[in-house]
C-alpha positions in Angstrom: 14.9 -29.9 -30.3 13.9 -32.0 -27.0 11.1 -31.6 -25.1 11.5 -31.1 -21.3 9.5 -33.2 -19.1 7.8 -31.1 -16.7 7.2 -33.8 -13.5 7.7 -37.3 -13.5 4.1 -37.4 -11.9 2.6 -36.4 -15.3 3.9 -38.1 -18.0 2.0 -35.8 -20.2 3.0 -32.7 -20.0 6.3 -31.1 -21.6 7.7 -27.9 -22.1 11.0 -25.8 -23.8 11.4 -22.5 -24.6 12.9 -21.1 -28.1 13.7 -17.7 -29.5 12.4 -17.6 -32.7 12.3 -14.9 -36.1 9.4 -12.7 -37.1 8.3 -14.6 -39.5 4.3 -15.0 -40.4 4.5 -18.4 -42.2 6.3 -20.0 -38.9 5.2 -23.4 -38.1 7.1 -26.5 -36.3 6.3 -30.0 -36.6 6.0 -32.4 -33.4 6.7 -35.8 -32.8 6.9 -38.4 -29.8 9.7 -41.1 -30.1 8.2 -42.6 -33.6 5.5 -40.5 -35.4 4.8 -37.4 -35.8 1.8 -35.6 -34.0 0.9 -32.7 -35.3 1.9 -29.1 -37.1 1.4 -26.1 -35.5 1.7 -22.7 -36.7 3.2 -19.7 -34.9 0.9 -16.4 -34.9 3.5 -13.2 -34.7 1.4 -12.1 -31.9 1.9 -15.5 -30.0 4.1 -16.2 -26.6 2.9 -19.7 -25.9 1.8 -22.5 -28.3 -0.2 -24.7 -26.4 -0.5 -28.3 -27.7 -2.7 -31.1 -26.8 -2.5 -34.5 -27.7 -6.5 -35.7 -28.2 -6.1 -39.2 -26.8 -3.9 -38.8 -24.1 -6.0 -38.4 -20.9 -4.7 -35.2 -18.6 -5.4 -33.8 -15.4 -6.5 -30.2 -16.8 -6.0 -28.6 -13.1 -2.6 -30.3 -12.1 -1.4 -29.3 -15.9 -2.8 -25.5 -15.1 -0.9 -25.2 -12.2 2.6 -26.9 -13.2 2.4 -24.6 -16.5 1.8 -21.7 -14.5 4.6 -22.8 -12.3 7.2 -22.6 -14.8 6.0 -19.5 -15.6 6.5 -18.0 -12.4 9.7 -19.7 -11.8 10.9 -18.3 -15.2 10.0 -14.6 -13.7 13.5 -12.4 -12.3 12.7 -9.3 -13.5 10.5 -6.5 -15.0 10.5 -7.7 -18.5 10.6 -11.7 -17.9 7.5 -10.6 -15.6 6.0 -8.9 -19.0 6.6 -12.3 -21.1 5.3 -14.1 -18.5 2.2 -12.0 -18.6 2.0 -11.9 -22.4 2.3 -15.8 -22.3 -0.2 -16.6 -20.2 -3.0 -13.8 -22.0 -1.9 -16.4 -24.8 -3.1 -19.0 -22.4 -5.5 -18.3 -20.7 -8.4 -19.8 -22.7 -7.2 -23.5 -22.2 -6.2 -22.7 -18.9 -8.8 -24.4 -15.7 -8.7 -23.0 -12.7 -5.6 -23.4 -10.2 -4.7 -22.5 -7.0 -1.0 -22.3 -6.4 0.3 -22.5 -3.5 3.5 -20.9 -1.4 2.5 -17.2 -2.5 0.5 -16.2 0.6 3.9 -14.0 1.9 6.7 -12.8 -0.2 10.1 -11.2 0.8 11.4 -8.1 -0.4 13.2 -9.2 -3.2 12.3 -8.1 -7.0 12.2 -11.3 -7.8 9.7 -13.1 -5.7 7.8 -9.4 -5.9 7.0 -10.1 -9.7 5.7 -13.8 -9.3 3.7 -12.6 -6.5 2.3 -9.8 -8.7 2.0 -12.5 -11.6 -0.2 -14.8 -9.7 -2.7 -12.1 -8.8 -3.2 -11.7 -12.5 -3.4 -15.1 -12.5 -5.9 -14.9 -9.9 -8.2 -12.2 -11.2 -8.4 -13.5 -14.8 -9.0 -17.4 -13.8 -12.1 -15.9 -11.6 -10.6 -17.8 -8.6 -11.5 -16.7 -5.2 -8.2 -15.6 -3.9 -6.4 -12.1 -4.4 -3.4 -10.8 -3.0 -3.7 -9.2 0.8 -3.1 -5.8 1.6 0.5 -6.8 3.2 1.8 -8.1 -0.3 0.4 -5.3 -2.1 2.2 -2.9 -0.1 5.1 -4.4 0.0 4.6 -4.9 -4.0 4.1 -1.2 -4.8 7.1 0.2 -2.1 9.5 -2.5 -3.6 8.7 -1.7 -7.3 8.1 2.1 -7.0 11.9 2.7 -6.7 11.9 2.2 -10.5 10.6 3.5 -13.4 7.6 0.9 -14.4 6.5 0.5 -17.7 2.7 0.6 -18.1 2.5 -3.0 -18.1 3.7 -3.4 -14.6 1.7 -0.6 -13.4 -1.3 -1.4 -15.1 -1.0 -5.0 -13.3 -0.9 -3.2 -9.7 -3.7 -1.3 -10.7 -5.6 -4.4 -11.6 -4.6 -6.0 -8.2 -5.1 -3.0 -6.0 -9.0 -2.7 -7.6 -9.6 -6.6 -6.6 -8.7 -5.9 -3.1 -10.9 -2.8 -3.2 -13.9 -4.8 -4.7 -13.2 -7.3 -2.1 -12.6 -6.1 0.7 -14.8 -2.5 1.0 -17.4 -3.5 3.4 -15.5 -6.3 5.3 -11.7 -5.6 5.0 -9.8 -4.4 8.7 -9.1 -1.2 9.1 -5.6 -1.0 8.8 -5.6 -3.4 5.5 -7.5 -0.1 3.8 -5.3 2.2 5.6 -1.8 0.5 4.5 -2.9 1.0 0.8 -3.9 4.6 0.8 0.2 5.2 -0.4 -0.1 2.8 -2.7 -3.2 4.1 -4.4 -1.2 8.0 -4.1 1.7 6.3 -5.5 -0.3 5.2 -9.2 -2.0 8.4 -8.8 1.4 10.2 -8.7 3.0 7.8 -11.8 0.1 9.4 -13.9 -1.7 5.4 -13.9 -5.4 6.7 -13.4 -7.1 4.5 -11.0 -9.2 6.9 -8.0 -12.3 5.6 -9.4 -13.3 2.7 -7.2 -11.3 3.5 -4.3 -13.4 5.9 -2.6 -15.7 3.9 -0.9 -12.7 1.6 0.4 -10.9 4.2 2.0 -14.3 6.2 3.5 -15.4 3.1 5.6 -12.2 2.9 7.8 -13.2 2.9 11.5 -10.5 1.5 13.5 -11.4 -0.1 16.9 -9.3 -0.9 20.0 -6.6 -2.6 19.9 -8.0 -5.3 21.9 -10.5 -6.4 18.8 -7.7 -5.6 16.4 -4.1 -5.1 16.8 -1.6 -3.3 15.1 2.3 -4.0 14.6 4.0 -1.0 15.3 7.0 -1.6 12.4 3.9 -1.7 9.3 2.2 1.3 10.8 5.8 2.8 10.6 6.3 1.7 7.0 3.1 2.9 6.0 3.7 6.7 6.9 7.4 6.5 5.9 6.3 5.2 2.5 3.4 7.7 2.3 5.9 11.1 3.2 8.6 9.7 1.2 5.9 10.7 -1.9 5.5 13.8 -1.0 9.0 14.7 -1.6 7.4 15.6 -5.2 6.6 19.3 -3.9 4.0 19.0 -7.0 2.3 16.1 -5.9 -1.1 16.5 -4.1 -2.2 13.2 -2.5 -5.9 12.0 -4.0 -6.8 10.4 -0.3 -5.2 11.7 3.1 -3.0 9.0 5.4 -3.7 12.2 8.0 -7.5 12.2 7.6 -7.7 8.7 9.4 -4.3 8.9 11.6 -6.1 10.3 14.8 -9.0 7.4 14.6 -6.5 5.1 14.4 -4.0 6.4 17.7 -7.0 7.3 19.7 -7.8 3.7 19.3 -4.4 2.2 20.0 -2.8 4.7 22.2 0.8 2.4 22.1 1.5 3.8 18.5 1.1 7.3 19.2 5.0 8.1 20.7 6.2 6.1 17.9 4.2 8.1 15.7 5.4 11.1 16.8 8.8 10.4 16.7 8.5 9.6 13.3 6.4 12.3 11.8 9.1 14.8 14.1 11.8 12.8 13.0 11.1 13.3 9.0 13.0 16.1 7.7 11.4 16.3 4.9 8.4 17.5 5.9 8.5 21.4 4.3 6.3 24.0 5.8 5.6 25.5 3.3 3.6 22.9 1.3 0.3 22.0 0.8 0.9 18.8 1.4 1.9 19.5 5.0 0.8 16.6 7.7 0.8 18.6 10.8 -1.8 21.7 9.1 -3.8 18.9 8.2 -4.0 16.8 11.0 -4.5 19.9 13.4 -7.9 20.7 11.1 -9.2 17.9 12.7 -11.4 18.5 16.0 -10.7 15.3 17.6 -6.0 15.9 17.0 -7.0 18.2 20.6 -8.6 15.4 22.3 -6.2 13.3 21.5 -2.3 15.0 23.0 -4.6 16.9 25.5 -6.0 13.7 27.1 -2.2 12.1 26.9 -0.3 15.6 28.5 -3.3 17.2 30.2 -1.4 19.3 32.6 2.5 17.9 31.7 3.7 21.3 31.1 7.5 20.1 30.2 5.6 17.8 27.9 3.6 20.2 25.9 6.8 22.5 26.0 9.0 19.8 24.2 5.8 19.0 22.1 5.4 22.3 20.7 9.3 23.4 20.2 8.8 20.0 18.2 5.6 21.5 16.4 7.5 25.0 15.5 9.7 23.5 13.3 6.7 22.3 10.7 4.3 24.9 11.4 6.1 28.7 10.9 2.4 30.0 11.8 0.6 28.7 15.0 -3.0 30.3 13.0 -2.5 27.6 11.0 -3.3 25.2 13.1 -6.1 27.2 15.4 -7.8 24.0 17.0 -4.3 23.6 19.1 -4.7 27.3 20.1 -8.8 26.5 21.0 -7.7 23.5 23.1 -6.2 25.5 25.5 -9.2 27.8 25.8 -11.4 25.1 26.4 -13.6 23.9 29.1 -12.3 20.9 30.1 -8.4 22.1 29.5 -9.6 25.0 31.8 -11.0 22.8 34.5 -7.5 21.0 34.6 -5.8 24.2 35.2 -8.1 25.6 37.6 -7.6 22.7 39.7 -4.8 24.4 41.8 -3.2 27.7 42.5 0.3 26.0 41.7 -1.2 24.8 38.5 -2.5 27.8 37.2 0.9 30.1 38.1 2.8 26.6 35.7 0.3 27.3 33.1 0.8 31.1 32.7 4.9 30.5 33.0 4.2 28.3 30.2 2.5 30.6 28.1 4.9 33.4 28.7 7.9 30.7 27.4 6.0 29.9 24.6 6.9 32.5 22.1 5.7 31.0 18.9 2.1 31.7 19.9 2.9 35.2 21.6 1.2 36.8 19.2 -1.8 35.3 19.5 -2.1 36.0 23.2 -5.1 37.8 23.3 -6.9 34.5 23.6 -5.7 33.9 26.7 -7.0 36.9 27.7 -10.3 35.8 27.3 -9.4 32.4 28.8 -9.5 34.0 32.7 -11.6 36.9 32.2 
């Protein structure tokens, strides 16, 4: 068998790959073009035999990186992904430190999502300062979770997901925590154990403006399509809340908030009945008032479209009582009480609004 040079910049370094029997007692002799060099034998357990020639000088980085190369290149699929892994734990011990480049952005094919995934192994176990970024990740864990992953594959995310989170807690952006709260929900759903760690990366998002930092409308989009699509499993009960930290982030970048809405109106999906339900939980949060009350204020026709919208996730208006407060509130009430014409809209609109006749009462109150 011939021996496959591996660059014509190092003369050094050559590669093949064989299948071979189970067989302890395995071992292969090597020669160059006259004598031979050594004998190595094959452990069962063993994907890669690593050998070194003692008095040939080498570049122990450039050899790291094109071995890891032709590992990556090798990778297609979920199990060449798992060799490639199992190789290079083989590895590993001989292996310098590397940085590879042309990984910083991947497409959305399997194929490029598995080397991706491969080099932040690669990463983590090489201690070199460089993880994947909360972009790949995503894409990693949307792209891969239409299959059924073996625990390899999952317990490789996992590994990734906790070097971003170890990382990144105290000075990652906003909406790089935000975009992974699915992806966290996602292992958590697949039965792959990994909250611990993860609580103090998603408790410290505080968005600001989008003047200091801006957000693409389309991954903001992905992120809560991704993040309802799991909640299709009625059994399911999201560890950490997309909802909790949706109202910090469009009060902060009021441009996203129509989009928003015509998303989380737009999902079908989205059964009443659960507990998982987005709008209950959203609407249990004080500031969900300040926000559509400061962005209708007195846009009557507005609120009316808003809330025939509303109806068709919440069967129960008491369910989402700080919507029904808002209107009884001082500021609200100041708006309304700023004309005669104003106040004779307001109480047409209540008498339209059927859904919440029956909690009318509190509009009693509201003008006594």
């Amino acid at each position: 068998y011939t021996l496959k040079l591996v660059d014509k910049d190092i003369p050094w370094l050559y590669w093949n790959d064989f299948e071979v029997a189970t067989d302890p007692n395995l071992s292969f002799d090597i020669f160059d073009q006259n004598n031979k060099i050594d004998t190595k034998a094959v452990h069962p357990s063993s994907q890669v035999i690593l050998v070194e020639e003692g008095h040939c000088p080498s570049d122990s980085t450039k050899a790291t990186a094109k071995i890891l190369e032709h590992l990556v290149r090798v990778i297609d699929d979920e199990q060449s992904f798992c060799f490639a892994l199992a190789a290079f734990d083989s590895l590993k011990a001989k292996l310098g430190p590397t940085t590879l480049q042309n990984v910083d952005s991947i497409l959305a094919s399997t194929e490029q999502i598995y080397q991706t995934l491969f080099m932040g192994k690669v990463w983590s176990e090489l201690k070199v300062e460089q993880w994947l970024s909360s972009k790949q990740l995503f894409v990693i864990v949307k792209i891969l979770a239409k299959d059924k992953l073996n625990s390899v594959v999952m317990q490789s995310i996992s590994d990734s997901l906790r070097c971003f989170a170890l990382k990144n807690s105290k000075d990652g952006t906003p909406f790089d925590k935000f975009r992974l709260i699915p992806c966290v929900n996602y292992l958590e759903l697949s039965k792959c154990m990994i909250n611990e760690g993860f609580n103090d990366l998603f408790q410290g998002i505080k968005f600001q403006n989008s003047k200091v930092q801006s957000i693409d409308p389309n991954d903001l989009i992905e992120v809560l399509t991704f993040g309802l699509e799991l909640r299709e499993d009625k059994t399911f009960i999201p560890t950490h809340w997309m909802e909790d930290h949706l109202i910090g982030l469009l009060q902060n970048h009021n441009h996203l908030v129509e989009s928003t809405l015509q998303l989380l109106f737009d999902n079908t999906k989205c059964d009443e009945t659960v507990k998982t339900n987005l709008w209950k939980r959203l609407w249990k949060n004080k500031k969900c008032w300040t926000l559509f009350q400061s962005r209708y204020e007195i846009l009557f026709d507005v609120w009316k479209v808003f809330i025939s919208n509303l109806q068709q996730y919440v069967s129960d208006f008491a369910d989402i009582p700080n919507l029904l407060r808002g209107f009884q509130s001082k500021k609200f009430r100041e708006l309304v009480m700023g004309s005669p014409d104003t106040i004779n809209t307001f109480l047409n609109f209540i008498q339209e609004q059927k859904c919440m006749c029956v909690h009318a009462r509190i509009f009693v109150s509201f003008w006594s």
